[in-house]
N, C-alpha and C positions, 0 to 999 in steps of 0.2 A: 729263428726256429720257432719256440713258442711265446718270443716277445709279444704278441697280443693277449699272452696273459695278462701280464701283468706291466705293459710299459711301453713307452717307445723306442729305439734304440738308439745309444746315445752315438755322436760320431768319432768321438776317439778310443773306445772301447773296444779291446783287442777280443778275437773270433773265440768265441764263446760267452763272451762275456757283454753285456750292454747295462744304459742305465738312465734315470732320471733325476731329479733334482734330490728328493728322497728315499730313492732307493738303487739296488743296483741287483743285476743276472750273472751267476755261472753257471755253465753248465758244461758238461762232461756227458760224454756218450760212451757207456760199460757195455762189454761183452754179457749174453747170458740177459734169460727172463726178467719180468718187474718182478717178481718175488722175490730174487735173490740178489737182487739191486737194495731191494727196500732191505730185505733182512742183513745184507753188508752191512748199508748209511746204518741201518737204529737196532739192529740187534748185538751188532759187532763191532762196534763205536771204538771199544777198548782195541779193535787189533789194528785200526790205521788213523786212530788221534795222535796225535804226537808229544810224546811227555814235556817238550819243552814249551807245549801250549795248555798245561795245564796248572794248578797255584799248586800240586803236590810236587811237581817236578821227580826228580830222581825216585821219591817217595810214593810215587803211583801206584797203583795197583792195578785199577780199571777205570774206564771211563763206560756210562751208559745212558742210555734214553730208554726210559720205561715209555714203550710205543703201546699206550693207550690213553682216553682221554682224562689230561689232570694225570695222568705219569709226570714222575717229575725225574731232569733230567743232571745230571750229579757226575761226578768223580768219586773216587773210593781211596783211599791211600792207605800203604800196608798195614799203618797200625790200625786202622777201620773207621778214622775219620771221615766227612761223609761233607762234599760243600757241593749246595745247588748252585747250578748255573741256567737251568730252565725250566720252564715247564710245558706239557704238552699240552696245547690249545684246542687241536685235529688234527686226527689218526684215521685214516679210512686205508687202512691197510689190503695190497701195496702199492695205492696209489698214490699217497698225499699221507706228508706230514707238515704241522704248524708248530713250530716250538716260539716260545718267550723267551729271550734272549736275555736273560738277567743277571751282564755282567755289563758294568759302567765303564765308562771310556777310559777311566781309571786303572781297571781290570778288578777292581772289586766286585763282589758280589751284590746285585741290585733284588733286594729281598722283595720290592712292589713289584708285583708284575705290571700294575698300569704304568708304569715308565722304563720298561724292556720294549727294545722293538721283536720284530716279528720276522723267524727265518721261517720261510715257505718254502718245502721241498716235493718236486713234484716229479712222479715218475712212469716215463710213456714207453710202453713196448713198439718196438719197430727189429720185423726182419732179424728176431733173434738176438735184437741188442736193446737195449736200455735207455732213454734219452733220461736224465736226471738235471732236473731244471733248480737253481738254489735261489729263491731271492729273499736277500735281507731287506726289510722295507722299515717305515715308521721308526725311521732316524730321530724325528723332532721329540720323540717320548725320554729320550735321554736329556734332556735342556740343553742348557747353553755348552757349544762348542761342537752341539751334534753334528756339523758340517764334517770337521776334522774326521771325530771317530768312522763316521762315513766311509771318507778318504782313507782311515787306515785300514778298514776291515775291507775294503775292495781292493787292496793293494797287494802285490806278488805273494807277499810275504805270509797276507791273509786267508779269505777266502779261496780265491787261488790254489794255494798249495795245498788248503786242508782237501778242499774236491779233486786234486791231485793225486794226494794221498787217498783218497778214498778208492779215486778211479783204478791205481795199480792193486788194490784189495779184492775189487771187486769184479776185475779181470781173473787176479791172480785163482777166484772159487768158481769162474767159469768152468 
């Protein structure tokens, strides 16, 4: 689809999804305009992240993306604890957003942004629908083992499901 963004497509890489050595594509196609595509993915973060993807867990509150530039992107948990997980790079709102991925293969929290890679979301109107492109790229900024974490963040369990989850969200306010 818009693999000449950002890549070639790789061959074992199931329909939606493609990649290259550093980085890799999802993407989901939403019912309903870019604006309300974009305002699901970063305005309404907290209604289709999934608590057991978050370091609050049951203690969630919210999850959000301040969608503007140097917004920074967080969790909330009831007692008002507050843990960054990214921050916004580019926002040209509702086309494109660039968040800093600054959680370590670890699942810790990576406080440098120069060693977060970079999730690029991109969002094309067509014929009343939404194309929403994801690529996580600049794997190598997390050092050694970054192949793996690669491998886990494109994997079913990952990526995948969060744009899964996003896509029945973002249906569901069609």
């Amino acid at each position: 689809m818009l693999g000449w963004l950002f890549g070639k497509k790789g061959g074992g890489a199931p329909a939606g999804e493609s990649e290259t050595r550093e980085l890799f594509t999802v993407s989901r196609t939403v019912n309903g305009p870019v604006d309300r595509a974009f305002a699901v993915f970063a305005d309404r973060t907290g209604d289709w992240w999934p608590r057991d993807y978050s370091w609050a867990k049951d203690n969630l509150d919210t999850m959000v993306i301040e969608a503007r530039m140097r917004g920074r992107c967080f969790e909330r948990s009831k007692d008002g604890a507050v843990a960054i997980w990214g921050t916004v790079l580019a926002c040209s709102r509702p086309e494109h957003l660039v968040i800093a991925w600054q959680i370590r293969p670890d699942r810790s929290p990576e406080p440098e942004e120069g060693m977060a890679s970079r999730v690029d979301i991109r969002f094309v109107g067509r014929d009343g629908k939404t194309d929403v492109v994801l690529v996580h790229r600049d794997f190598p900024r997390h050092g050694d083992g970054w192949e793996n974490y690669k491998a886990q963040m494109q994997g079913k369990d990952a990526w995948p499901r969060l744009m899964d989850l996003y896509k029945a969200a973002a249906d569901k306010a069609a």
